[in-house]
C-alpha positions, 0 to 999 in steps of 0.5 A, a space after each residue: 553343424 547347423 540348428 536351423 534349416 537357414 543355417 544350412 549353407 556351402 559358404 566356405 571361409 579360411 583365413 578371411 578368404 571365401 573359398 565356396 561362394 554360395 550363390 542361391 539355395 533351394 530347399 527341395 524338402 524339409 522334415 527329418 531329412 531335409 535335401 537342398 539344391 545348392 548353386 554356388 562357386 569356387 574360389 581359384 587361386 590361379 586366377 583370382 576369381 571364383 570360376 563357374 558356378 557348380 551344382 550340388 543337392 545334399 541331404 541333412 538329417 536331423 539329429 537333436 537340435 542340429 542338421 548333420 550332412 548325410 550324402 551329396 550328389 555334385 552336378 559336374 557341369 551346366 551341360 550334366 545339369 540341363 540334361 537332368 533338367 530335360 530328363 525330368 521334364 519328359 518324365 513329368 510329362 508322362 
């Protein structure tokens, strides 16, 4: 899998074509488990372009010397990500 936590990506390749395009990455936690938020595109053959940028937060375990995915949540859509923005926000605020 990965060895380093800067290992750890979404980018996906085959046969020369990226298919998952990441786009940024944040690390949200580190240690045994690490949990990433991870900002990237899909590949859409029908159109020959990446399509819009999607959202997903993973969760690593580190296991030897290497980083094995655990579980993912995927943020469907950018309206599904503002309101788990929003939501937080009101929650911080209490």
């Amino acid at each position: 899998m990965f060895e380093t936590i800067d290992d750890i990506t979404v980018r996906y390749e085959e046969n020369g074509q990226i298919l998952v395009n990441e786009l940024d990455k944040a690390v949200l936690s580190k240690g045994a488990w690490t949990t990433i938020l991870f900002r990237y595109q899909e590949w859409c053959p029908d159109s020959g372009s990446f399509g819009p940028d999607k959202y997903v937060i993973q969760r690593y375990k580190r296991s030897g010397s290497e980083y094995r995915r655990q579980s993912k949540f995927a943020i469907s859509s950018a309206d599904q990500a503002r309101k788990i923005v929003d939501a937080l926000l009101i929650w911080l605020e209490k």
